[in-house]
N, C-alpha and C positions, 0 to 999 in steps of 0.2 A: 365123168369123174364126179365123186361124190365127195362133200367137204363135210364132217358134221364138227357143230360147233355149240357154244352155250351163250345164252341170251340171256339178262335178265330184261322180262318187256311186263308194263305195270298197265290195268286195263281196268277202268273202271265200269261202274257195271250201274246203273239204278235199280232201285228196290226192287219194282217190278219186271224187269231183265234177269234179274239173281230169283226171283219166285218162277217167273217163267220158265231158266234154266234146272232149277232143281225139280220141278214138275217134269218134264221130260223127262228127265233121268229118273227120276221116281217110276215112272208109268213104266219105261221099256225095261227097268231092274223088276218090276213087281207084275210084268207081261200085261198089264192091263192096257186096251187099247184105248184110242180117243173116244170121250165121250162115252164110255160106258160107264154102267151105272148098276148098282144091288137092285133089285124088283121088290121091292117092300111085300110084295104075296108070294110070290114063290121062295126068295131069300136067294134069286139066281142072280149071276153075272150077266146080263146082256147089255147091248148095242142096237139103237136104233136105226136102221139104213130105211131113206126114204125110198124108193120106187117109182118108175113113172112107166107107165101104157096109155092108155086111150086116157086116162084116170089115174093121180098120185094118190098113192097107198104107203103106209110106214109099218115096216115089216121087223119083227121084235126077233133079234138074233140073238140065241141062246149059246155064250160064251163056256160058262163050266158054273157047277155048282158053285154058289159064294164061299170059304172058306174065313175063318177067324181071322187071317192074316187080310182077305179082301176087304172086311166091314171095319175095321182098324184103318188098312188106309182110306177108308173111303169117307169115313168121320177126317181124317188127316188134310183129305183132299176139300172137303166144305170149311176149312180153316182156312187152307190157302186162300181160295176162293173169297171168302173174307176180305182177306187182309188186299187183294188184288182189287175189288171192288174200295176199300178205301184209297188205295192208292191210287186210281182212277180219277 
């Protein structure tokens, strides 16, 4: 049996909880995965994945060309960043 019903429930949040929150939602609305980052030379989207064999190597994955909308957020995202590091 299923009952639905309405709640009000009050949740507070700290600064850096509500920055953390809206970062995630940020990155999977704008598909940008963790950790990647514009290539200041090429002007691409990648992603670092390190690697291990005999020997770690860090292998530069090429996500998609950067577009306007990626270097936008990505100035957005070193503001976060910021304000996270003060709040620290």
């Amino acid at each position: 049996m299923n009952i639905k019903g309405k709640a009000l429930i009050e949740i507070e949040l700290s600064d850096k909880d509500q920055i953390d929150i809206t970062l995630k939602t940020l990155k999977r609305v704008m598909d940008w995965p963790e950790d990647a980052y514009i290539d200041k030379v090429s002007g691409d989207l990648m992603r670092d994945e390190v690697c291990y064999t005999s020997h770690s190597f860090t292998d530069h994955i090429h996500i998609r060309t950067a577009t306007e909308d990626d270097k936008a957020f990505q100035r957005i995202l070193s503001k976060f960043r910021y304000s996270c590091n003060i709040l620290s």
